[in-house]
Each structure stands twice: as structure tokens, then as C-alpha cells.
MARNUKOL-275917 format. One record per residue: x, y, z of N, C-alpha, C, O in turn; residue number from 0; residue in one letter. Coordinates in steps of 0.2 Angstrom, whole numbers, m for minus. Atoms other than C-alpha are relative to their C-alpha. Example, Ala and Ser with C-alpha at 12.3 -4.5 7.8 and 13.67 -1.06 7.14 Angstrom:
<r><n_x>4</n_x><n_y>m6</n_y><n_z>0</n_z><ca_x>62</ca_x><ca_y>m22</ca_y><ca_z>39</ca_z><c_x>4</c_x><c_y>6</c_y><c_z>0</c_z><o_x>9</o_x><o_y>5</o_y><o_z>3</o_z><i>0</i><aa>a</aa></r>
<r><n_x>m4</n_x><n_y>m6</n_y><n_z>m1</n_z><ca_x>68</ca_x><ca_y>m5</ca_y><ca_z>36</ca_z><c_x>m4</c_x><c_y>5</c_y><c_z>3</c_z><o_x>m1</o_x><o_y>11</o_y><o_z>4</o_z><i>1</i><aa>s</aa></r>
***
This chain:
<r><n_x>5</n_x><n_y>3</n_y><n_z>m5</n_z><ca_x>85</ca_x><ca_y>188</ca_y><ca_z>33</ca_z><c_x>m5</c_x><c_y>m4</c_y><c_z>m4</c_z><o_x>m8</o_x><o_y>m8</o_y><o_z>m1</o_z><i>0</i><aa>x</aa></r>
<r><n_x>5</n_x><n_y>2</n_y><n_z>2</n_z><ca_x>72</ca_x><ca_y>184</ca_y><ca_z>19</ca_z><c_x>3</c_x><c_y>m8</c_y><c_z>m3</c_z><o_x>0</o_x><o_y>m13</o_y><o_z>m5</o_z><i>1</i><aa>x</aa></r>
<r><n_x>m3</n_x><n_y>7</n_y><n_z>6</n_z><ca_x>84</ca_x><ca_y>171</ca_y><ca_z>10</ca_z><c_x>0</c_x><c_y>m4</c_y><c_z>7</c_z><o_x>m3</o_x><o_y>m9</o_y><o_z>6</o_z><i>2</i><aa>x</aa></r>
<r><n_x>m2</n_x><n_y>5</n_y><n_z>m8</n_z><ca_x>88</ca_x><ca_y>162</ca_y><ca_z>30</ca_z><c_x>m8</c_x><c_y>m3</c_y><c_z>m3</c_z><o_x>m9</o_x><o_y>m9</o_y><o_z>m5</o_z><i>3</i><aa>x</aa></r>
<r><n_x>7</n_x><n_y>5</n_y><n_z>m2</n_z><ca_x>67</ca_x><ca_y>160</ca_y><ca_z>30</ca_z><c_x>0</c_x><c_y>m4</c_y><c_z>m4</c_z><o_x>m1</o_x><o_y>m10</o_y><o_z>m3</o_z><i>4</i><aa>x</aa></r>
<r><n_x>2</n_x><n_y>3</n_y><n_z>8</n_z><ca_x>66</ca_x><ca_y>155</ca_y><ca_z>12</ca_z><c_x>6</c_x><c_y>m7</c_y><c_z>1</c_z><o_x>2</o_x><o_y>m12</o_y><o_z>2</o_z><i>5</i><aa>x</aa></r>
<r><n_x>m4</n_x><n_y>6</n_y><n_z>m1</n_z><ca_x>81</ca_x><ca_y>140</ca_y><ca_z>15</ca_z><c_x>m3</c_x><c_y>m3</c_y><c_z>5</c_z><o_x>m6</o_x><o_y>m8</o_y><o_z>3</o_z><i>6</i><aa>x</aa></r>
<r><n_x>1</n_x><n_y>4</n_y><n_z>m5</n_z><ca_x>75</ca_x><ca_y>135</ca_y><ca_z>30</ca_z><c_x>m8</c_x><c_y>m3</c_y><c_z>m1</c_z><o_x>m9</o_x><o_y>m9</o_y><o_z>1</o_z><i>7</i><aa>x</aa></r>
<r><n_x>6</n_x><n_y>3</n_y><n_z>2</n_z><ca_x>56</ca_x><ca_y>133</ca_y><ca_z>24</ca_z><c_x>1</c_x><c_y>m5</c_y><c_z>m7</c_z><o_x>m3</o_x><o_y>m9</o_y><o_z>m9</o_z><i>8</i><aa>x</aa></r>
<r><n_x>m2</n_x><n_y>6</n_y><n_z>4</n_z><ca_x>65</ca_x><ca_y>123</ca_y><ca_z>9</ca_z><c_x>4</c_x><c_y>m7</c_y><c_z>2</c_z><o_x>6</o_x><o_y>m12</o_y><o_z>m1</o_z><i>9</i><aa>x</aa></r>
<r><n_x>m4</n_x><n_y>8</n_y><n_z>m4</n_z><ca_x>74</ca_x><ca_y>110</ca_y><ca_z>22</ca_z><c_x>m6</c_x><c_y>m1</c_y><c_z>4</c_z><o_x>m6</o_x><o_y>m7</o_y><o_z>6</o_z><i>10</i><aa>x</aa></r>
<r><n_x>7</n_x><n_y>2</n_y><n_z>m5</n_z><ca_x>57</ca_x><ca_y>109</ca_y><ca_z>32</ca_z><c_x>m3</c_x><c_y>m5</c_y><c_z>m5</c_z><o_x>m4</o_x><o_y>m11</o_y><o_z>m4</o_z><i>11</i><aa>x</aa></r>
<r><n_x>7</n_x><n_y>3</n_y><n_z>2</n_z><ca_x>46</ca_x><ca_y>107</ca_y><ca_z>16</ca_z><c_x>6</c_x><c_y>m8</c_y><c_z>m4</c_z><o_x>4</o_x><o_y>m13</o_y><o_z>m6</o_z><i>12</i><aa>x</aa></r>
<r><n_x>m3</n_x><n_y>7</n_y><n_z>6</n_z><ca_x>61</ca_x><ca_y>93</ca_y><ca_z>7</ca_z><c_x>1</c_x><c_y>m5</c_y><c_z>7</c_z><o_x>2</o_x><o_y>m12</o_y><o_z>7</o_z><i>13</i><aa>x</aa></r>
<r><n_x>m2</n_x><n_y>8</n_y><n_z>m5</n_z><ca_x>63</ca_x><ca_y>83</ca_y><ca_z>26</ca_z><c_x>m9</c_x><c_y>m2</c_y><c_z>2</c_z><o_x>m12</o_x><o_y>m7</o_y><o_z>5</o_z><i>14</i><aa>x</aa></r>
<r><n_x>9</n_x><n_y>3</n_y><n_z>0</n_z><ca_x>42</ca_x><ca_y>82</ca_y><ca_z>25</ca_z><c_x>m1</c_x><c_y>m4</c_y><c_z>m6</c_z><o_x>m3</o_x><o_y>m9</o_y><o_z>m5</o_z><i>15</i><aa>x</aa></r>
<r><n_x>m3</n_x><n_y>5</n_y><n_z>6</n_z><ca_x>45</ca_x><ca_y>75</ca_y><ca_z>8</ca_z><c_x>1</c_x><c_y>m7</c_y><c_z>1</c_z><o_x>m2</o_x><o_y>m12</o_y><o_z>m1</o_z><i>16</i><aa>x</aa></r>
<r><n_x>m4</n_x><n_y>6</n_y><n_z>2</n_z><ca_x>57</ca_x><ca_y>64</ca_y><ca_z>10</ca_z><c_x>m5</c_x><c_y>m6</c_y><c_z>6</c_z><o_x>m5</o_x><o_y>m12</o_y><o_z>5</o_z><i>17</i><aa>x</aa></r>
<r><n_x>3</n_x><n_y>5</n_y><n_z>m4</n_z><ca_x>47</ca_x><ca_y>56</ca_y><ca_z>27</ca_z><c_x>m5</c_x><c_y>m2</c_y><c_z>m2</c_z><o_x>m6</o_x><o_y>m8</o_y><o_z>m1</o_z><i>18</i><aa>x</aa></r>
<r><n_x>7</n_x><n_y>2</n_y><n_z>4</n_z><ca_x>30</ca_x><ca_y>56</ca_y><ca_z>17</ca_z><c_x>3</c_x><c_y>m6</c_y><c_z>m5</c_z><o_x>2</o_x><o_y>m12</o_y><o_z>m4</o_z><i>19</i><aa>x</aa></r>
<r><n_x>m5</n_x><n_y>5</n_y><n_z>4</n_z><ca_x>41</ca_x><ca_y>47</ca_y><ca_z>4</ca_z><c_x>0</c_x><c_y>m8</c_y><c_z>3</c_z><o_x>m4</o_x><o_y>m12</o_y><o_z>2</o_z><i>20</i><aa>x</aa></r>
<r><n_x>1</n_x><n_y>3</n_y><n_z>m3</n_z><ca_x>47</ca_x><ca_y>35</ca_y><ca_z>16</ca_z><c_x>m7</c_x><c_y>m6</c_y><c_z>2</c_z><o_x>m8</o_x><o_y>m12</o_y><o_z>1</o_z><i>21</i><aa>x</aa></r>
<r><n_x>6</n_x><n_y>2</n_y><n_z>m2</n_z><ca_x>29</ca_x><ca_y>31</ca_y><ca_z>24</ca_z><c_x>m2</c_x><c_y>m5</c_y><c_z>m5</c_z><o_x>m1</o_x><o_y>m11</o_y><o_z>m4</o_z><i>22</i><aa>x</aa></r>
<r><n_x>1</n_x><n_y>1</n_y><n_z>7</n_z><ca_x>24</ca_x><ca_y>27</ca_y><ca_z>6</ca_z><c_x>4</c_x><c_y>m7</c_y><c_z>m1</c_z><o_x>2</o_x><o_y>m12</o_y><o_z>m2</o_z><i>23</i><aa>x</aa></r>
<r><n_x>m5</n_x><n_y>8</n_y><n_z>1</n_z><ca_x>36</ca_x><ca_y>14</ca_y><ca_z>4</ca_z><c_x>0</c_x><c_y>m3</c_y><c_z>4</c_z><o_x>m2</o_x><o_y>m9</o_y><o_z>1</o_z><i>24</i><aa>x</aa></r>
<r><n_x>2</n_x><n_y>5</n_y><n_z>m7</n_z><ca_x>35</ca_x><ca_y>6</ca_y><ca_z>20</ca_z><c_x>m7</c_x><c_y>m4</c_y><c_z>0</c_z><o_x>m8</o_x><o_y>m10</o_y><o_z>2</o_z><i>25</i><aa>x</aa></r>
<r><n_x>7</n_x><n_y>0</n_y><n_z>m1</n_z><ca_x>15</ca_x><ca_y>6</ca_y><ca_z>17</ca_z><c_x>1</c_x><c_y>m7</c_y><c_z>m6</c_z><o_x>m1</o_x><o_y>m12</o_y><o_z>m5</o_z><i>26</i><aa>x</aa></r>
<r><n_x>3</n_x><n_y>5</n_y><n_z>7</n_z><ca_x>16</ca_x><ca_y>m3</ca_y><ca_z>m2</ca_z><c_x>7</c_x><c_y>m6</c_y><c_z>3</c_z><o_x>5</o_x><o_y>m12</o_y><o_z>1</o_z><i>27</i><aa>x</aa></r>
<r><n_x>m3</n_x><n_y>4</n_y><n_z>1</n_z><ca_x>32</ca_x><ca_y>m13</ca_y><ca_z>3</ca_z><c_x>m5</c_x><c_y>m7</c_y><c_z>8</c_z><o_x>m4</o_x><o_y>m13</o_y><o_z>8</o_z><i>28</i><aa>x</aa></r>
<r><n_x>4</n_x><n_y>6</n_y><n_z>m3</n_z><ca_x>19</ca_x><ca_y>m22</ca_y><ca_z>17</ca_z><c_x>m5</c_x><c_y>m2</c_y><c_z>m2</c_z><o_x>m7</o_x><o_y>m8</o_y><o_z>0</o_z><i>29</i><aa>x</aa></r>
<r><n_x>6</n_x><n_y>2</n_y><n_z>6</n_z><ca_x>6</ca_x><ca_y>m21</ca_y><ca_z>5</ca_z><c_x>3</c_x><c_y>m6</c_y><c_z>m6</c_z><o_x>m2</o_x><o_y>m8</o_y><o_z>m9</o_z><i>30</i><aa>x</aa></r>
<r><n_x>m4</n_x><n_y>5</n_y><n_z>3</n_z><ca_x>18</ca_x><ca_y>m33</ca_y><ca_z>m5</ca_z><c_x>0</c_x><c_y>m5</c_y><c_z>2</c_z><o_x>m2</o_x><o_y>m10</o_y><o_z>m1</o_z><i>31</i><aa>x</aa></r>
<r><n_x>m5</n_x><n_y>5</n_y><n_z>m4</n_z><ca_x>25</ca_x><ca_y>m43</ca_y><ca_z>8</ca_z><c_x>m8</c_x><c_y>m4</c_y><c_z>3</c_z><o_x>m8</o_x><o_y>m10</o_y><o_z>4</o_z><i>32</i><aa>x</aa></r>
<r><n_x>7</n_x><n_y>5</n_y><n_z>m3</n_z><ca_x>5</ca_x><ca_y>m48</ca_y><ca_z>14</ca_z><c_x>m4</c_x><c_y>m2</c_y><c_z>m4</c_z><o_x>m9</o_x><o_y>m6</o_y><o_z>m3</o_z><i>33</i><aa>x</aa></r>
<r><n_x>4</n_x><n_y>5</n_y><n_z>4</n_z><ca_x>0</ca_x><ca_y>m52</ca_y><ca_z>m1</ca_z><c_x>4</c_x><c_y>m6</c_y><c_z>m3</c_z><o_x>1</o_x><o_y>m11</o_y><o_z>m4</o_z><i>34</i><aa>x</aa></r>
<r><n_x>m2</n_x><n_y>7</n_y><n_z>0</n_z><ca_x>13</ca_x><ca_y>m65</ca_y><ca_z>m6</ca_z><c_x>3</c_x><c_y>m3</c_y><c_z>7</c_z><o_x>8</o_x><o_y>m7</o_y><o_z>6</o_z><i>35</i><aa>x</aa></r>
<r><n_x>m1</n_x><n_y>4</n_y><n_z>m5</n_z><ca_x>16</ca_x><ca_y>m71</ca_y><ca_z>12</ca_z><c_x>m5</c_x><c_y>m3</c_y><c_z>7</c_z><o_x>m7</o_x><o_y>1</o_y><o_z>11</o_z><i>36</i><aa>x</aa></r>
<r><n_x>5</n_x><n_y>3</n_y><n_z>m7</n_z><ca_x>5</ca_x><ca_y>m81</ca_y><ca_z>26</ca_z><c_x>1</c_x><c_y>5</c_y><c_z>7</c_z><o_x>m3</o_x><o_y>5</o_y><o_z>11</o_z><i>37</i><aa>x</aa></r>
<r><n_x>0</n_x><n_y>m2</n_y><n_z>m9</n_z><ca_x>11</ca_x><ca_y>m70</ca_y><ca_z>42</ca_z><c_x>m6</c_x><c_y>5</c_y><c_z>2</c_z><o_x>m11</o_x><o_y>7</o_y><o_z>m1</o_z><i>38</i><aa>x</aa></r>
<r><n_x>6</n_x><n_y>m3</n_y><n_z>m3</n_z><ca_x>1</ca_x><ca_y>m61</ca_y><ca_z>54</ca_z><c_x>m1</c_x><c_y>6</c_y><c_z>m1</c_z><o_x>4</o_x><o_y>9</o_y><o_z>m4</o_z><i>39</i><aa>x</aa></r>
<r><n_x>m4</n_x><n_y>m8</n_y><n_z>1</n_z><ca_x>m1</ca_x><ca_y>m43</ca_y><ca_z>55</ca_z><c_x>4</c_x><c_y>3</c_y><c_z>4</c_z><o_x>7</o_x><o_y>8</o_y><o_z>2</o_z><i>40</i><aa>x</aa></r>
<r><n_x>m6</n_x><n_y>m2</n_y><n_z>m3</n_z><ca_x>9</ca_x><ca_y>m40</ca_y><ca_z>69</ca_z><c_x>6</c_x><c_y>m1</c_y><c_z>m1</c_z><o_x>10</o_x><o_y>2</o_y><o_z>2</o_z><i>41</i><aa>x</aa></r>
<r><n_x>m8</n_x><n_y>1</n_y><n_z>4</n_z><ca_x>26</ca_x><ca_y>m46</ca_y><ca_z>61</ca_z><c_x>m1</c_x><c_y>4</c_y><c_z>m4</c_z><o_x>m1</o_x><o_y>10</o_y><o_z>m3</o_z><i>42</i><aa>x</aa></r>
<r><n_x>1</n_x><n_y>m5</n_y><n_z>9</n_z><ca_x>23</ca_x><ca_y>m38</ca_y><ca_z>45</ca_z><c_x>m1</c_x><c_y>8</c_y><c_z>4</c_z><o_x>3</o_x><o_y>12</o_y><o_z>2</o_z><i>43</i><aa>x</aa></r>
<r><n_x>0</n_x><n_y>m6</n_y><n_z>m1</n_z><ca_x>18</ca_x><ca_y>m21</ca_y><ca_z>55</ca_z><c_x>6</c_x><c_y>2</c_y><c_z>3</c_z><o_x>9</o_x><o_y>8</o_y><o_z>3</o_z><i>44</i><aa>x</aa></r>
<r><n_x>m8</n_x><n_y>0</n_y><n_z>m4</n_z><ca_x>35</ca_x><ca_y>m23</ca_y><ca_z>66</ca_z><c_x>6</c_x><c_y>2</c_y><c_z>m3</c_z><o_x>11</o_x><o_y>5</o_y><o_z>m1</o_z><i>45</i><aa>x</aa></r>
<r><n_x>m5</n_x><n_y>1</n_y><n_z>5</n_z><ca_x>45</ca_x><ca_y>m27</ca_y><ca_z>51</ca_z><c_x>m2</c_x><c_y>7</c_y><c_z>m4</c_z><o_x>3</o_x><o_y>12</o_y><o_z>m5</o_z><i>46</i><aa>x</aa></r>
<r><n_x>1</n_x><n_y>m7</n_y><n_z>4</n_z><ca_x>39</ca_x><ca_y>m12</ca_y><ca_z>41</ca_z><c_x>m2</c_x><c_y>7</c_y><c_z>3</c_z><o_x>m2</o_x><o_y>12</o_y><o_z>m1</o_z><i>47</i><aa>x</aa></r>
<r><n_x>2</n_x><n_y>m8</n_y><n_z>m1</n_z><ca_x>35</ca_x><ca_y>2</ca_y><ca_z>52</ca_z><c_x>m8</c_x><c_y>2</c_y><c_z>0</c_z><o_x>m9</o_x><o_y>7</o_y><o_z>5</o_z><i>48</i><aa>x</aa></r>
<r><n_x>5</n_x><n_y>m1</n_y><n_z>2</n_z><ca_x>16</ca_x><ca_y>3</ca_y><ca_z>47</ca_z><c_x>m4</c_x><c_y>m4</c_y><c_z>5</c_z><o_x>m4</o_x><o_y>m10</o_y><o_z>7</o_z><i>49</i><aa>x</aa></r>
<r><n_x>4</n_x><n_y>1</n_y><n_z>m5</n_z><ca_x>3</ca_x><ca_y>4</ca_y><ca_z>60</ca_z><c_x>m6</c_x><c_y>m8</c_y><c_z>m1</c_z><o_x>m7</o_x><o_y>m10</o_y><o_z>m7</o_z><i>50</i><aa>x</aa></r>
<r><n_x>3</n_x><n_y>6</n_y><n_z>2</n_z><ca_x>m9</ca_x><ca_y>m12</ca_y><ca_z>61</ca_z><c_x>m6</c_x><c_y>2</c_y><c_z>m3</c_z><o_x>m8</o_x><o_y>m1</o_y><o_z>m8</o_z><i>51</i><aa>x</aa></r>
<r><n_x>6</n_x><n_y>m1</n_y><n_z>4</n_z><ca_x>m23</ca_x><ca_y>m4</ca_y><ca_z>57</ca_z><c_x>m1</c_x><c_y>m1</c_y><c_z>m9</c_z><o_x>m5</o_x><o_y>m4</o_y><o_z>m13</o_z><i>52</i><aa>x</aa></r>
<r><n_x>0</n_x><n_y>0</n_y><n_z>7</n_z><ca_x>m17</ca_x><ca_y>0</ca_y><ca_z>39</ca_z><c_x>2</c_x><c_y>m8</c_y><c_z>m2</c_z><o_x>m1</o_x><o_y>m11</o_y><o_z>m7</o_z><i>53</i><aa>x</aa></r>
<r><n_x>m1</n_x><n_y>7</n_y><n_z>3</n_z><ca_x>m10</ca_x><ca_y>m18</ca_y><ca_z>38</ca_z><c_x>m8</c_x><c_y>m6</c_y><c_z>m1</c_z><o_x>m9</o_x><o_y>m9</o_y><o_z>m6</o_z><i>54</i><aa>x</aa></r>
<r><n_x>6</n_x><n_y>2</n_y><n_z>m1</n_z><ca_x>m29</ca_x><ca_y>m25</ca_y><ca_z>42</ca_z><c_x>m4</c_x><c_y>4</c_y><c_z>m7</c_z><o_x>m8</o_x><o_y>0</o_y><o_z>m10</o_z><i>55</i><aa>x</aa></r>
<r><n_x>2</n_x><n_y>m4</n_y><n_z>6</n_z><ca_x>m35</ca_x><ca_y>m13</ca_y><ca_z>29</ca_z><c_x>3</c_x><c_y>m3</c_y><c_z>m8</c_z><o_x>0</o_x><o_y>m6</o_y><o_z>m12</o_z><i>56</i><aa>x</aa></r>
<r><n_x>m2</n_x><n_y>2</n_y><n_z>5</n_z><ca_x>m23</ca_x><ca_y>m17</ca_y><ca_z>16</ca_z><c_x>m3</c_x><c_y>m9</c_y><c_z>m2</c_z><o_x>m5</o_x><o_y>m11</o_y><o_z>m7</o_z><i>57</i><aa>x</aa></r>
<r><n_x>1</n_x><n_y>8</n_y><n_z>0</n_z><ca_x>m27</ca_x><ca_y>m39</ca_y><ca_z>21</ca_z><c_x>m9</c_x><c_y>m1</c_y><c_z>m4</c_z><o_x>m11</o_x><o_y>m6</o_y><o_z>m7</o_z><i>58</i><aa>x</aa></r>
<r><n_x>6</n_x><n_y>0</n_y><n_z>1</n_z><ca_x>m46</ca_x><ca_y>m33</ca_y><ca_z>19</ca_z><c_x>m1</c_x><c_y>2</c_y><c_z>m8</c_z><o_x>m6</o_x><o_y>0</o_y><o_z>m11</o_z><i>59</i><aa>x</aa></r>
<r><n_x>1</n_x><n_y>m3</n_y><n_z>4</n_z><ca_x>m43</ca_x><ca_y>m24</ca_y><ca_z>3</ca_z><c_x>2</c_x><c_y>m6</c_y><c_z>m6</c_z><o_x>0</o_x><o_y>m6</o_y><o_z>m12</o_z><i>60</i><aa>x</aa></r>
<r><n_x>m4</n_x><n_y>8</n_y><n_z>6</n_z><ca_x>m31</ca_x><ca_y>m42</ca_y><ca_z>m5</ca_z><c_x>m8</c_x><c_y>m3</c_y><c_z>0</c_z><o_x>m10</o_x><o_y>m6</o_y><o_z>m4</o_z><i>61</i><aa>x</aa></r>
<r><n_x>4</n_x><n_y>6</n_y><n_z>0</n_z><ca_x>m45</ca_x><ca_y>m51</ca_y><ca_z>0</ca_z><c_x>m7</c_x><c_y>1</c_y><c_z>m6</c_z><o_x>m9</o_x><o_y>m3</o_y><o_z>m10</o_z><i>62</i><aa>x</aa></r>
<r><n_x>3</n_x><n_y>m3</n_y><n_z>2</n_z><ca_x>m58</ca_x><ca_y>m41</ca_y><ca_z>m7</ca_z><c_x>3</c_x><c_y>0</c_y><c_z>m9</c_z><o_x>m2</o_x><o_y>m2</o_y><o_z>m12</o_z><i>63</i><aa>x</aa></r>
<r><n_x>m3</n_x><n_y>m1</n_y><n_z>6</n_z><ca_x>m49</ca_x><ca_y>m39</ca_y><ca_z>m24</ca_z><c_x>3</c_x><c_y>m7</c_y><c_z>m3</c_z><o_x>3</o_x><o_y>m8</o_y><o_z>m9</o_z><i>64</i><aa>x</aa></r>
<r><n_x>m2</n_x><n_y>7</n_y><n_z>3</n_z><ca_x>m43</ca_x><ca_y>m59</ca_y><ca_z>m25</ca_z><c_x>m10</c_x><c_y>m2</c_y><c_z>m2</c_z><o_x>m12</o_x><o_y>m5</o_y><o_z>m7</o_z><i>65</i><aa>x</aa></r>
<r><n_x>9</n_x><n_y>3</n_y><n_z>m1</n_z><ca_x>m65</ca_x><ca_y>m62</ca_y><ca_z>m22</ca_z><c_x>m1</c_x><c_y>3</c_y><c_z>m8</c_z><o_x>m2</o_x><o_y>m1</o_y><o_z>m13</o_z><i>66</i><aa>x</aa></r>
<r><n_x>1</n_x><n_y>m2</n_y><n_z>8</n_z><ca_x>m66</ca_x><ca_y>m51</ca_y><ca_z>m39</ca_z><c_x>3</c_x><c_y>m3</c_y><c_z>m5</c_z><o_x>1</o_x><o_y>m3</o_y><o_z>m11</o_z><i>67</i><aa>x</aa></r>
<r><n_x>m5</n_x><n_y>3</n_y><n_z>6</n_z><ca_x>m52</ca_x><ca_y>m59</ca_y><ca_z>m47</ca_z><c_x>m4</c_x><c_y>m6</c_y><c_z>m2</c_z><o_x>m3</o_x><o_y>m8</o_y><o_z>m8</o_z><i>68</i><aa>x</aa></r>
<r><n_x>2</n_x><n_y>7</n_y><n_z>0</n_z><ca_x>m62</ca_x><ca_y>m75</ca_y><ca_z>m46</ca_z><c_x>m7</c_x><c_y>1</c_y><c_z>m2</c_z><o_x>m9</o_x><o_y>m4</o_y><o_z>m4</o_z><i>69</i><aa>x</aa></r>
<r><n_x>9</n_x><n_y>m4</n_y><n_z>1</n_z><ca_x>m80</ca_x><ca_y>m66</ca_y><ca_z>m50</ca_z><c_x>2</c_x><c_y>m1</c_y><c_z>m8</c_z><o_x>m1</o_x><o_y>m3</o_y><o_z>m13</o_z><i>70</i><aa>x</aa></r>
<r><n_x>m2</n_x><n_y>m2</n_y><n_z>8</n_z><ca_x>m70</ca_x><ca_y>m61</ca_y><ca_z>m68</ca_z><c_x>m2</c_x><c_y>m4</c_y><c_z>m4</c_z><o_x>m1</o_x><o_y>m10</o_y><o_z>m2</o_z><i>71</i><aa>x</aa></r>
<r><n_x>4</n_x><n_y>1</n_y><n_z>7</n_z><ca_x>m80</ca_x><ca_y>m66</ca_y><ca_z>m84</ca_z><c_x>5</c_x><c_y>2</c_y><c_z>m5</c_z><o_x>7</o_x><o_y>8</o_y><o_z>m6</o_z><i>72</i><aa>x</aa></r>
<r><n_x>m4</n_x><n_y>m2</n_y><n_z>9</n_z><ca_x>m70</ca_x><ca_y>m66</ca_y><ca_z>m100</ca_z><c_x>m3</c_x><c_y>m3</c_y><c_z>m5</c_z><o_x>m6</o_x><o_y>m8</o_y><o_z>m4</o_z><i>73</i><aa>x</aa></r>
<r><n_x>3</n_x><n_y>m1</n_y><n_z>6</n_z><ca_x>m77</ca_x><ca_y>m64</ca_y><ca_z>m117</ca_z><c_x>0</c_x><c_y>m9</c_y><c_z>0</c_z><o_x>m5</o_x><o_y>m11</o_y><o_z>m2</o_z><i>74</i><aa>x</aa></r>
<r><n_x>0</n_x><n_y>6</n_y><n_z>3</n_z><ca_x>m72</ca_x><ca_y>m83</ca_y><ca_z>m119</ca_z><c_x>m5</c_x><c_y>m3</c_y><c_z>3</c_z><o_x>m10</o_x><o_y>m6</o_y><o_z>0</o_z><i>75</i><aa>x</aa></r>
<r><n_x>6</n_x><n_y>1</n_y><n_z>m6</n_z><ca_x>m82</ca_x><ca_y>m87</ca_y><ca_z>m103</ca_z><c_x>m9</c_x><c_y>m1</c_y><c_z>m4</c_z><o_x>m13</o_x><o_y>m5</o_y><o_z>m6</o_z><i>76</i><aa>x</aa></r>
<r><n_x>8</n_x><n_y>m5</n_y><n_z>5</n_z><ca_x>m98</ca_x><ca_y>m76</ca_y><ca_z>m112</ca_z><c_x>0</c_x><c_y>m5</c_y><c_z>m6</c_z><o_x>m5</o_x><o_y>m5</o_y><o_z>m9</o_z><i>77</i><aa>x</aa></r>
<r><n_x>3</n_x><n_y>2</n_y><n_z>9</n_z><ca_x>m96</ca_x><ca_y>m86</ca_y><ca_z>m129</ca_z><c_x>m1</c_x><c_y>m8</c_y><c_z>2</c_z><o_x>m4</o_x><o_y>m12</o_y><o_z>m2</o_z><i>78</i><aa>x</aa></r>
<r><n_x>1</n_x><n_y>7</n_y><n_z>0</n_z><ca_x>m95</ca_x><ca_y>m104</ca_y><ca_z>m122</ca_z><c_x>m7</c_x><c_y>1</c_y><c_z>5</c_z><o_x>m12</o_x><o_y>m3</o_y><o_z>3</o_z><i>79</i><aa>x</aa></r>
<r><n_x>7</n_x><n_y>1</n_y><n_z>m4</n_z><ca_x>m110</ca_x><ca_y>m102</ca_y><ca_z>m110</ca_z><c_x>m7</c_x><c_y>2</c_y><c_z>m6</c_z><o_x>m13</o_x><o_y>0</o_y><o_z>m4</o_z><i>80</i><aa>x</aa></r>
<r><n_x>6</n_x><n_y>m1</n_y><n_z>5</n_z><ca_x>m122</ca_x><ca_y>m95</ca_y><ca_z>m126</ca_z><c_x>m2</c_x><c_y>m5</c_y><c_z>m6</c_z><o_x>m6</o_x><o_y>m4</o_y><o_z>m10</o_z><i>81</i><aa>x</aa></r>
<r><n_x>0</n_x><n_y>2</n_y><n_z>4</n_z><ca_x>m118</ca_x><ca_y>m108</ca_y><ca_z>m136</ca_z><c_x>m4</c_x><c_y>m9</c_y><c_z>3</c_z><o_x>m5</o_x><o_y>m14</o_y><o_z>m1</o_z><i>82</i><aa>x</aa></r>
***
């Protein structure tokens, strides 16, 4: 009786797994696809699974993250502006 529970809470916790898994994948492969592609967030949330809000979050978070990219200072930057 104990090994039945012990099996079946080992096929519960590995198909919770594997769906979190899944999710994850879906989540970074839209996170991918929106950062090298022009579409809207409803295509890209259709095409992947991933609800729109996270798509909107991810779009906020490229944006945010390109803005710093362009803010970046490098040491060569810092040496030609002191001279």
C-alpha cells in the first residue's frame, strides 16, 4: 500500500516537472523570439503558449535592458573623455 502512494506521488511530482519545464521553455523561447523579431504580443503569445501579460513584461524588460546597453561606459570611453 505504501509503495502504490510512494509511485504515484513520484508520477504526480515528475508530470509537475515536466509541465513547469515546459512553461519555462515556452516563457524564454518568447523571450527570444521578441527580442529578435518586430511582432505584436498577441502572435508571439499564440504562437508560444505564454499569456500576454508576461509577453508585455518580457517587451518592457528588452526595452529596458537595450536603454542600459546604450547608457554603458567603457574604460576607453572614461580615458578619452579625461584627456
Amino acid at each position: 500500500m505504501e509503495q502504490d502512494w510512494m509511485e504515484k506521488f513520484r508520477a504526480e511530482l515528475l508530470e509537475d516537472m515536466k509541465k513547469e519545464a515546459r512553461q519555462e521553455i515556452a516563457e524564454e523561447m518568447a523571450r527570444i523570439y521578441l527580442e529578435t523579431t518586430d511582432y505584436d504580443d498577441e502572435p508571439i503569445s499564440e504562437r508560444f503558449g505564454v499569456p500576454i501579460y508576461k509577453i508585455e513584461q518580457f517587451r518592457e524588460d528588452h526595452k529596458k535592458w537595450q536603454f542600459a546597453k546604450q547608457l554603458e561606459i567603457t574604460e576607453e570611453q572614461l580615458f578619452l573623455r579625461t584627456m
